[in-house]
PyMOL Python script that loads the backbone (N, CA, C, O; Angstrom):
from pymol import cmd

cmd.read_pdbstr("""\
ATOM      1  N   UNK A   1      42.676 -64.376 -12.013  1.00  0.00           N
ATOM      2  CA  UNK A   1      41.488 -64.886 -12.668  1.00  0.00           C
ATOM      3  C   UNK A   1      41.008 -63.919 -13.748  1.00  0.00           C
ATOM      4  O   UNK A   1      40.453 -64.421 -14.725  1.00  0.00           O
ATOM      5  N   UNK A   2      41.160 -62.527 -13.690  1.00  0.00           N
ATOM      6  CA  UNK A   2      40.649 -61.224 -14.367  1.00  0.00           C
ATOM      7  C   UNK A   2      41.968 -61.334 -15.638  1.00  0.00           C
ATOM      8  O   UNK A   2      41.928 -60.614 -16.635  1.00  0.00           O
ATOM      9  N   UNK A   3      42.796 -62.079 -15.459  1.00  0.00           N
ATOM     10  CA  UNK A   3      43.612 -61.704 -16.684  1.00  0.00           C
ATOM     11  C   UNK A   3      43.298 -62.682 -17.475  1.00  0.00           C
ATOM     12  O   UNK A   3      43.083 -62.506 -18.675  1.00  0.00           O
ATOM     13  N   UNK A   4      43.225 -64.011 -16.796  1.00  0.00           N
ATOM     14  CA  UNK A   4      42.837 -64.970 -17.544  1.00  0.00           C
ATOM     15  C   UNK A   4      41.764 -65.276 -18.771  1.00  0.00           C
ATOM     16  O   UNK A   4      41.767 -65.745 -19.909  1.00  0.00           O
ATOM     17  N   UNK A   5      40.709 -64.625 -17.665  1.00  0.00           N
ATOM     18  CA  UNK A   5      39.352 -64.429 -18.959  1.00  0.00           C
ATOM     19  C   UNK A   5      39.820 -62.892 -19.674  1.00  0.00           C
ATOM     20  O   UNK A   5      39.310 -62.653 -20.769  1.00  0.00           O
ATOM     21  N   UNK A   6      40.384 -62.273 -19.325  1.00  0.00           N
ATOM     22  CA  UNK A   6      40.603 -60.904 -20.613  1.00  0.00           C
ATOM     23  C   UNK A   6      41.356 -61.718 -21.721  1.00  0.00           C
ATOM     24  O   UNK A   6      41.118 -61.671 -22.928  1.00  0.00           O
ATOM     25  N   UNK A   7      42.624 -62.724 -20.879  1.00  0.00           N
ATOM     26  CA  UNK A   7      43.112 -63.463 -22.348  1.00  0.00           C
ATOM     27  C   UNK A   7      42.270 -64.313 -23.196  1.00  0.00           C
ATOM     28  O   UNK A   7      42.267 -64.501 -24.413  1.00  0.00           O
ATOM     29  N   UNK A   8      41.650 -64.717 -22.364  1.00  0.00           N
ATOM     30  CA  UNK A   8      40.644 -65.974 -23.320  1.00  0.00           C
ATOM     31  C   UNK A   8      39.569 -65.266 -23.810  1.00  0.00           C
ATOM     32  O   UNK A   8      38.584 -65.985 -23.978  1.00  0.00           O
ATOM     33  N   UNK A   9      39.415 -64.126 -24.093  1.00  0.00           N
ATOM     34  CA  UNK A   9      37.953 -63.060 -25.205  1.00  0.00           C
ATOM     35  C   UNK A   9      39.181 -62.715 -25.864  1.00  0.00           C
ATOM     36  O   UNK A   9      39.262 -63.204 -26.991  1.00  0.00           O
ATOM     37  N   UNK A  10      40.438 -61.823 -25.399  1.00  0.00           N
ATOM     38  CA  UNK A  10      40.984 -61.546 -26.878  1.00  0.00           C
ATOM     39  C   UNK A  10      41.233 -62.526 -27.640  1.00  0.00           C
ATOM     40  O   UNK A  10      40.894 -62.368 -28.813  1.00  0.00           O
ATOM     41  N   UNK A  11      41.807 -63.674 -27.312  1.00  0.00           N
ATOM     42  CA  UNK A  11      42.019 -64.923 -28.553  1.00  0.00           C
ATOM     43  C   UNK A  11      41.178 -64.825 -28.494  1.00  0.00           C
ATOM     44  O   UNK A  11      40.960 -63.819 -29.169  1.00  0.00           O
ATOM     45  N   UNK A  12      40.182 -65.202 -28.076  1.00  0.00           N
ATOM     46  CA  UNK A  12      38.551 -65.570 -29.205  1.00  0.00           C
ATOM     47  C   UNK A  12      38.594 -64.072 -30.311  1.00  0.00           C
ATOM     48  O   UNK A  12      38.540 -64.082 -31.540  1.00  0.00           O
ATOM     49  N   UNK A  13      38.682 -63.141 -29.603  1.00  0.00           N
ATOM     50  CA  UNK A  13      38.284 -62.062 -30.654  1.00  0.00           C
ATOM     51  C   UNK A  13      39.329 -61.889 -31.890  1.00  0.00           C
ATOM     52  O   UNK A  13      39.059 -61.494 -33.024  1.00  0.00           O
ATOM     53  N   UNK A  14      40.278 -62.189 -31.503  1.00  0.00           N
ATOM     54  CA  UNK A  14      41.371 -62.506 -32.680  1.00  0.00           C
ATOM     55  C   UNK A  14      40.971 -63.246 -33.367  1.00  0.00           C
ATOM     56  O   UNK A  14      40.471 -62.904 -34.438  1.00  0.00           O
ATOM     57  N   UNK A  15      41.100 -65.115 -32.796  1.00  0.00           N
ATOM     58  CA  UNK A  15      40.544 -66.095 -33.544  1.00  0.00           C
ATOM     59  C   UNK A  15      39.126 -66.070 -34.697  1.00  0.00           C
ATOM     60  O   UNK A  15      39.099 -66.699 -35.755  1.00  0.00           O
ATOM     61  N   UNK A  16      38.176 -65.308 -34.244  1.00  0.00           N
ATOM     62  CA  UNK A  16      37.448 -64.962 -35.056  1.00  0.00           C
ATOM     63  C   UNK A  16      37.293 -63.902 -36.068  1.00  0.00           C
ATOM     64  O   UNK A  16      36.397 -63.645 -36.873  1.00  0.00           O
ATOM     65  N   UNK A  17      38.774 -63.199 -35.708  1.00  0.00           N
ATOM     66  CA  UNK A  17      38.492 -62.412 -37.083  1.00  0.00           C
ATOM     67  C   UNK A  17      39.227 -62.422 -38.283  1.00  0.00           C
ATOM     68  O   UNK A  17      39.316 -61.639 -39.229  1.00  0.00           O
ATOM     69  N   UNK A  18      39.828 -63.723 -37.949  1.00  0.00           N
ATOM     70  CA  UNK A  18      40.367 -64.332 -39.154  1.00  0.00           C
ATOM     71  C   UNK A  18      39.393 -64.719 -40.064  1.00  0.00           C
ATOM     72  O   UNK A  18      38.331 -65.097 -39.569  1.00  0.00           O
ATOM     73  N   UNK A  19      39.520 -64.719 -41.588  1.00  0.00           N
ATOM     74  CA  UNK A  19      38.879 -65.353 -42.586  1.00  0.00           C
ATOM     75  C   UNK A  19      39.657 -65.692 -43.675  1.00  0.00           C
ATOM     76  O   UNK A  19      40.764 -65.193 -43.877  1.00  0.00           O
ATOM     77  N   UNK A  20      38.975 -66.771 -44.610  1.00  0.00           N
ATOM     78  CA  UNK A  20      39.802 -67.450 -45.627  1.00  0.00           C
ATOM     79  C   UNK A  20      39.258 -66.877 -46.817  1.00  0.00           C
ATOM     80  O   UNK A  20      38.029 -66.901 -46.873  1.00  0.00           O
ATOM     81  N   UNK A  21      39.779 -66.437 -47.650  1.00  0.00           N
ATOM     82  CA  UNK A  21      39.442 -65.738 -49.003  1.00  0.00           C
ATOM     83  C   UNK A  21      39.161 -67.171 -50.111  1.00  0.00           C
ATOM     84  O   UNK A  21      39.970 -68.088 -50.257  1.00  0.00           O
ATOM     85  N   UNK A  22      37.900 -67.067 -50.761  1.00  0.00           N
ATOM     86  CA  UNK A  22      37.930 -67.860 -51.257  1.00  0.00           C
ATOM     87  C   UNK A  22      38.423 -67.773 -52.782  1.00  0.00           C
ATOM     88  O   UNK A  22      38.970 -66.698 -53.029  1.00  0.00           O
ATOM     89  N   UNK A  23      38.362 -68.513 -53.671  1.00  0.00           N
ATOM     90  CA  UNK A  23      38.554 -68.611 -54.884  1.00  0.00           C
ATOM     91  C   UNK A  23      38.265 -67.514 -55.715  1.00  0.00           C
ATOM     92  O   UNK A  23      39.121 -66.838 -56.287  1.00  0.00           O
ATOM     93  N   UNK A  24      36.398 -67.253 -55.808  1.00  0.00           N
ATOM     94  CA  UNK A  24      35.885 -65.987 -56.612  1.00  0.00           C
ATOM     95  C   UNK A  24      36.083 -65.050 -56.150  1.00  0.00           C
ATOM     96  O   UNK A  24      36.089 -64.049 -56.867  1.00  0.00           O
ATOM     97  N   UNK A  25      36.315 -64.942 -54.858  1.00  0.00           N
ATOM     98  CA  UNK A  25      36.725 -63.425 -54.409  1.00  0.00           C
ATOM     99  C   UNK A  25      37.771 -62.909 -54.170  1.00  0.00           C
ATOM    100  O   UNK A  25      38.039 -61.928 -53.477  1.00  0.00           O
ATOM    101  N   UNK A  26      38.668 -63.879 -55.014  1.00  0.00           N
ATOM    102  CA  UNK A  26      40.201 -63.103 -54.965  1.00  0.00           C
ATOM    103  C   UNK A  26      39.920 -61.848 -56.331  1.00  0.00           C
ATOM    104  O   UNK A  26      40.385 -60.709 -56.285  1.00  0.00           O
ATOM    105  N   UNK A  27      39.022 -62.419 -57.542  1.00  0.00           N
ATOM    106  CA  UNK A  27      39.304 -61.866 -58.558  1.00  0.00           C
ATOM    107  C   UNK A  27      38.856 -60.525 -58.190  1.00  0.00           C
ATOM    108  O   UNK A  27      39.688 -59.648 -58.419  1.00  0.00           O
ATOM    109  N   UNK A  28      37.406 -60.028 -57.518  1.00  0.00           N
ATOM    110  CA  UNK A  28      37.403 -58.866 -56.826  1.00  0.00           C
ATOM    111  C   UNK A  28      38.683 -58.218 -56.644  1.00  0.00           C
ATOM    112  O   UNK A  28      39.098 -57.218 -57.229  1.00  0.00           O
ATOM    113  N   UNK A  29      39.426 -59.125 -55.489  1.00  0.00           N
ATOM    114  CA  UNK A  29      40.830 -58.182 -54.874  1.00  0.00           C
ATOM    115  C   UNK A  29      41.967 -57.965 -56.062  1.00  0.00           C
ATOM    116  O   UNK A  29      42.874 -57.138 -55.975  1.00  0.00           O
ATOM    117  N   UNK A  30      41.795 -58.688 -56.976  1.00  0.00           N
ATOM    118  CA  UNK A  30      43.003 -58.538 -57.654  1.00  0.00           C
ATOM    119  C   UNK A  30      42.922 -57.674 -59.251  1.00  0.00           C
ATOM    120  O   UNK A  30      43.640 -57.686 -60.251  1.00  0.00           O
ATOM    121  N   UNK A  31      41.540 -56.890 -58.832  1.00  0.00           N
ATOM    122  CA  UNK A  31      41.180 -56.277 -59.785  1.00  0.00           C
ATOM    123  C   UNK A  31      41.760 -54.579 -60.268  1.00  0.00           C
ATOM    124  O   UNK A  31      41.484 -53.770 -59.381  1.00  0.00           O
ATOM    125  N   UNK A  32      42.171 -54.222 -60.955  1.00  0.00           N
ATOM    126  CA  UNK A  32      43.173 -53.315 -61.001  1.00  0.00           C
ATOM    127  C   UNK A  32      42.389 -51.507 -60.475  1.00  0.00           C
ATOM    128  O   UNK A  32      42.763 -50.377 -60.160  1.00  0.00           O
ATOM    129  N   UNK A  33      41.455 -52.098 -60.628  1.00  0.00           N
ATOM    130  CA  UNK A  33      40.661 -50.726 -60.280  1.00  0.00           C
ATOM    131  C   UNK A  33      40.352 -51.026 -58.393  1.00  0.00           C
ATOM    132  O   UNK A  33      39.377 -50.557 -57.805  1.00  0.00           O
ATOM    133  N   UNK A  34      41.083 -51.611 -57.945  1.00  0.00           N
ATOM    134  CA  UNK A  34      40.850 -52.050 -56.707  1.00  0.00           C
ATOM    135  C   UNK A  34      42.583 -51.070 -56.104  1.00  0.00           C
ATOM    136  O   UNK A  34      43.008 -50.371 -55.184  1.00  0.00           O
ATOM    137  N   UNK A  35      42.783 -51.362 -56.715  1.00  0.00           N
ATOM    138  CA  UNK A  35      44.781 -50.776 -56.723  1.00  0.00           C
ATOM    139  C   UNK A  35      44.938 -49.443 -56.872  1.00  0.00           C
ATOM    140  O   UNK A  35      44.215 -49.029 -57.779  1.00  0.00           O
ATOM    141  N   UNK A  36      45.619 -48.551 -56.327  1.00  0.00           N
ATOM    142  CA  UNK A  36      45.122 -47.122 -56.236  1.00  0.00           C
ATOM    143  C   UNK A  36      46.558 -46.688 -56.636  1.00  0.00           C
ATOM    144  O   UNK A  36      47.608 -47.077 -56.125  1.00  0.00           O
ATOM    145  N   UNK A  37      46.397 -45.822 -57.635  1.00  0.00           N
ATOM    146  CA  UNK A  37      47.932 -45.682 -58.807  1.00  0.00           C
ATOM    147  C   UNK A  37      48.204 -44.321 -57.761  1.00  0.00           C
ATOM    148  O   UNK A  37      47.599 -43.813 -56.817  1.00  0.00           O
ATOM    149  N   UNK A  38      49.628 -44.020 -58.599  1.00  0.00           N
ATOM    150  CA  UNK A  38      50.045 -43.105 -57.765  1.00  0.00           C
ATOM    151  C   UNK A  38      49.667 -41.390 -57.428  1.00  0.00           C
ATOM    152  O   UNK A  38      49.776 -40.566 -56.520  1.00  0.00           O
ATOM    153  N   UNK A  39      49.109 -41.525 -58.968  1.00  0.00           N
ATOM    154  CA  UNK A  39      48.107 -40.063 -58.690  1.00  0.00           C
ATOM    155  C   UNK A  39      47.107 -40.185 -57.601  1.00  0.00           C
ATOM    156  O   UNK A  39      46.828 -39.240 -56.864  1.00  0.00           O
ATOM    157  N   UNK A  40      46.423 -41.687 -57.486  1.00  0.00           N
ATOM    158  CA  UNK A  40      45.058 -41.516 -56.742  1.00  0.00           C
ATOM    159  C   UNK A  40      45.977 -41.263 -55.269  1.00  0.00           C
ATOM    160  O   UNK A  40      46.146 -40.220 -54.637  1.00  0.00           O
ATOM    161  N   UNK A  41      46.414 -42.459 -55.045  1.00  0.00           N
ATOM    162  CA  UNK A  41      47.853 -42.289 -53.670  1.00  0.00           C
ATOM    163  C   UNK A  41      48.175 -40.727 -53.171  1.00  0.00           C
ATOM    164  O   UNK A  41      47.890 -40.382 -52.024  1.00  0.00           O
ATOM    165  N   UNK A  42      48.801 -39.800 -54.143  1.00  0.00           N
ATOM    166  CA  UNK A  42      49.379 -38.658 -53.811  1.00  0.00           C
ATOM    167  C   UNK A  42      47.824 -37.731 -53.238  1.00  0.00           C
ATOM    168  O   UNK A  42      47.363 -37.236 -52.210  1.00  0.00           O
ATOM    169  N   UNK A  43      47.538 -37.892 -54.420  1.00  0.00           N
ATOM    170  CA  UNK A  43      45.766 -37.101 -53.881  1.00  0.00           C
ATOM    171  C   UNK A  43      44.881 -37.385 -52.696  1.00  0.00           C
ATOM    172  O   UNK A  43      43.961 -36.720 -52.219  1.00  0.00           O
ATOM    173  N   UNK A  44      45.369 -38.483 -52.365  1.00  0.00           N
ATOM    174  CA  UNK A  44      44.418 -39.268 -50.728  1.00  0.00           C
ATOM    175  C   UNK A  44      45.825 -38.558 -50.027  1.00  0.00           C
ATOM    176  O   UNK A  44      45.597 -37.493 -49.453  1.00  0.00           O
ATOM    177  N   UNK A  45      46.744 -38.863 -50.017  1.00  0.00           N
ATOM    178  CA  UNK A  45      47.871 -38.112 -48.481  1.00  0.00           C
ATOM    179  C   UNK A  45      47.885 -36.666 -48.813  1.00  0.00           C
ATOM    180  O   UNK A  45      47.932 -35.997 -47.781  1.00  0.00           O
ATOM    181  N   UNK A  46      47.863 -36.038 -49.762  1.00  0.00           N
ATOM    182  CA  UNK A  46      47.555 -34.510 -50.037  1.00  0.00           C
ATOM    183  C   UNK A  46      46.729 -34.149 -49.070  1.00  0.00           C
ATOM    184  O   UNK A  46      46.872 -33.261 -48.230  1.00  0.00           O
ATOM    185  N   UNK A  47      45.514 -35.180 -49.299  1.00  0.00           N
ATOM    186  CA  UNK A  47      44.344 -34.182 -48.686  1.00  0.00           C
ATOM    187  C   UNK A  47      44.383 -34.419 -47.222  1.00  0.00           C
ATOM    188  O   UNK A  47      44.091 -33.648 -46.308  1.00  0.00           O
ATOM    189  N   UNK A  48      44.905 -35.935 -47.180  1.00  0.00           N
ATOM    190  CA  UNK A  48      45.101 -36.193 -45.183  1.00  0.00           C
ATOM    191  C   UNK A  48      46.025 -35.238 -44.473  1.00  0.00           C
ATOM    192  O   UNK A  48      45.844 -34.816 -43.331  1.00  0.00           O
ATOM    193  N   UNK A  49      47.130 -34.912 -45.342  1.00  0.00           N
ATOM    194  CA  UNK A  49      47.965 -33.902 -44.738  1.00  0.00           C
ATOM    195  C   UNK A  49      47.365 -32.316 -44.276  1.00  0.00           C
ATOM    196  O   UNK A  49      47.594 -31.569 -43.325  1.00  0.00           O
ATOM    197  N   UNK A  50      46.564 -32.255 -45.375  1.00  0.00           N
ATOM    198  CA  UNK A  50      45.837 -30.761 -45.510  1.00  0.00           C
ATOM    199  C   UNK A  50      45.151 -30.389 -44.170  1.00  0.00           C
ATOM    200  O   UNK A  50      45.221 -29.437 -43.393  1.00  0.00           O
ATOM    201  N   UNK A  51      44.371 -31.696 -44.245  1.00  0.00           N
ATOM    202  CA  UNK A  51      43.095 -31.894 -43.227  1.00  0.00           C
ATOM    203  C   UNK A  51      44.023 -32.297 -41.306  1.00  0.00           C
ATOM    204  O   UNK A  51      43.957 -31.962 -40.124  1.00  0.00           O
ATOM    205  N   UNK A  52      44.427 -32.784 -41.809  1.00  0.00           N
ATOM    206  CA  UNK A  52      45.509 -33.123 -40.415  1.00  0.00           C
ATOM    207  C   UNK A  52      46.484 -32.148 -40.076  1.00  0.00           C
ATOM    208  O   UNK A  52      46.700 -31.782 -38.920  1.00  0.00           O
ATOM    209  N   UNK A  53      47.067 -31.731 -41.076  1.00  0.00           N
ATOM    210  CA  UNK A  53      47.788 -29.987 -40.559  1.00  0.00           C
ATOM    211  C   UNK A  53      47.572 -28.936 -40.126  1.00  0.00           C
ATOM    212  O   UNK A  53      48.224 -28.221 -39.366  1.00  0.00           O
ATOM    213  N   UNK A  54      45.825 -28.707 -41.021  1.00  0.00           N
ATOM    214  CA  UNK A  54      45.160 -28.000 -40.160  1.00  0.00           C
ATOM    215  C   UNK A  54      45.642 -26.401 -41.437  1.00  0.00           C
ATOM    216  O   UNK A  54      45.054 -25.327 -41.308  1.00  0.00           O
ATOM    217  N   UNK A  55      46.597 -26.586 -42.386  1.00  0.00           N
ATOM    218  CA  UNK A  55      47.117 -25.911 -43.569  1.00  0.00           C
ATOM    219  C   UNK A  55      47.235 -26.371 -44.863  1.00  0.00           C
ATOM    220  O   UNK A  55      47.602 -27.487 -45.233  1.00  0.00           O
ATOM    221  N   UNK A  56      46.857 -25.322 -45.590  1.00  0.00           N
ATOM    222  CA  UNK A  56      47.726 -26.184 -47.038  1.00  0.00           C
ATOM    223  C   UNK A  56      48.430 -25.570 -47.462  1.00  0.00           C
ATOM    224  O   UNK A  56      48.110 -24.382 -47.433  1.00  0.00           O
ATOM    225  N   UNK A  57      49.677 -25.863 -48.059  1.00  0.00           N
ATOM    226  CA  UNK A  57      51.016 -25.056 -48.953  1.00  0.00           C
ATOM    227  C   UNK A  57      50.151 -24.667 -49.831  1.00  0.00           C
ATOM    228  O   UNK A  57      48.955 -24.376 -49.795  1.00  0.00           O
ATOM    229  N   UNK A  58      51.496 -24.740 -51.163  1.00  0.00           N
ATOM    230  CA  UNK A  58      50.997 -24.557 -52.381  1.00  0.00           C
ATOM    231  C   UNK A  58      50.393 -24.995 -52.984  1.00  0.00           C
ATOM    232  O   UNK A  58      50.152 -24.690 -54.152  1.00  0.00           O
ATOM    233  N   UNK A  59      49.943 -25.894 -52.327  1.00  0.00           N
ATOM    234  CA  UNK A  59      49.092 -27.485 -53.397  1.00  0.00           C
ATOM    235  C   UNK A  59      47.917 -26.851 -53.410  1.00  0.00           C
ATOM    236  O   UNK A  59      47.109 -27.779 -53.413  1.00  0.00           O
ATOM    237  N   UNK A  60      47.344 -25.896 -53.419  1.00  0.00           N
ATOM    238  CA  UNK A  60      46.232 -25.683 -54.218  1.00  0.00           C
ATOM    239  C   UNK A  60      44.884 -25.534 -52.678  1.00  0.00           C
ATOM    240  O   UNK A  60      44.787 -25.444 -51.455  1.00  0.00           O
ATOM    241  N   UNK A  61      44.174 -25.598 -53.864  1.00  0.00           N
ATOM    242  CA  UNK A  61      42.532 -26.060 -52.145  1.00  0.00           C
ATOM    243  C   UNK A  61      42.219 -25.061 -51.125  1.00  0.00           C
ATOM    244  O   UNK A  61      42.452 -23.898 -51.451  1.00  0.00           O
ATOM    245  N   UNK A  62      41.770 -25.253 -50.034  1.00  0.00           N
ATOM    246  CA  UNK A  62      41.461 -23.792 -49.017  1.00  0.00           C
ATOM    247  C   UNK A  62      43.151 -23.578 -48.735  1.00  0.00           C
ATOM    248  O   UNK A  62      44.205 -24.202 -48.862  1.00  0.00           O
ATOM    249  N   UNK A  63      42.630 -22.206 -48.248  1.00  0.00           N
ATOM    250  CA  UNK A  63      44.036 -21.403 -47.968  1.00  0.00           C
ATOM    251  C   UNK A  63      43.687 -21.159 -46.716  1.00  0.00           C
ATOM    252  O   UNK A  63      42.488 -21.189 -46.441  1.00  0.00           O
ATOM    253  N   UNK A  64      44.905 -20.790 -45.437  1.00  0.00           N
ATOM    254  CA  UNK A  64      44.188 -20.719 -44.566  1.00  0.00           C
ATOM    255  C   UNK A  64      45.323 -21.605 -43.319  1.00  0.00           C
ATOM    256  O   UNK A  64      45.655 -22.771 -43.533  1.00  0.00           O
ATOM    257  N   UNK A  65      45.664 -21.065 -42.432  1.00  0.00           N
ATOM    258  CA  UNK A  65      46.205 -21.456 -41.331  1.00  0.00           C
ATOM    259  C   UNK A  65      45.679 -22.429 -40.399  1.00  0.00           C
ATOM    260  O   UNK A  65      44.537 -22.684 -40.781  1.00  0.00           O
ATOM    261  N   UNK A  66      45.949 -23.077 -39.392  1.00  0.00           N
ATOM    262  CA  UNK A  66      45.319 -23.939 -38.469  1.00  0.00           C
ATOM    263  C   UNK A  66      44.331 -23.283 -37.234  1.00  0.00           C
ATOM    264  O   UNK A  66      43.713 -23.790 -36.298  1.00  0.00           O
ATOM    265  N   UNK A  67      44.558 -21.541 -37.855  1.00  0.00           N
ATOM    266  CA  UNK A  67      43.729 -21.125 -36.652  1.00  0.00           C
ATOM    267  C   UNK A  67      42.646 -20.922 -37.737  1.00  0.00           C
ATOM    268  O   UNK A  67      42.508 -19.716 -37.944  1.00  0.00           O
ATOM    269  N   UNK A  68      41.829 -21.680 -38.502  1.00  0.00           N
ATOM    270  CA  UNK A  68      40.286 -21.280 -38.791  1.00  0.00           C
ATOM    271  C   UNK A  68      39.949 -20.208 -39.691  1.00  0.00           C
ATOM    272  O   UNK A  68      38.805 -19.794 -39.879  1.00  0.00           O
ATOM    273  N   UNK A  69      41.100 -19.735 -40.290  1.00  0.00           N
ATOM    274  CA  UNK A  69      41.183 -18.487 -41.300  1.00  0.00           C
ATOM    275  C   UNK A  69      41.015 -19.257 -42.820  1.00  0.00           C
ATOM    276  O   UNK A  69      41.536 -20.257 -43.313  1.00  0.00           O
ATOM    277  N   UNK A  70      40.187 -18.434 -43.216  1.00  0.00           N
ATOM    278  CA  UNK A  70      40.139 -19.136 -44.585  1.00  0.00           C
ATOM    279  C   UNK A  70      40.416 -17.452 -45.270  1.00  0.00           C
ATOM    280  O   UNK A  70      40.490 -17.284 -46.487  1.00  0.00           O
TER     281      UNK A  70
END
""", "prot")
cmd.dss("prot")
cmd.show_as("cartoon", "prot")
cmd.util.cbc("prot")
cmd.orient("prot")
């Protein structure tokens, strides 16, 4: 009975988080400043790497090991 209703809230919670894009708001999405070129790209995983490594190479920015040394 406990699996049953866990299945029947996730489809609902699925089912509802679908949506239909309408007409005017594609032009929003398909707007080029919406699109992230490859400089902006390299510069967002640069910094996730930095921040998630806990180091940065040569690329510039704090210096500094994962033990808290700057």
């Amino acid at each position: 009975m406990k699996i049953k209703i866990c299945m029947t809230l996730l489809l609902l919670i699925i089912l509802t988080s679908c949506a239909t894009v309408k007409g005017y708001e594609k032009v929003n999405l398909s707007d080029p400043d919406m699109e992230l070129s490859d400089r902006k790209e390299n510069k967002f995983e640069t910094s996730f790497q930095i921040y998630r490594e806990g180091a940065s190479g040569a690329n510039g920015g704090k210096t500094g090991g994962g033990c808290g040394c700057n």
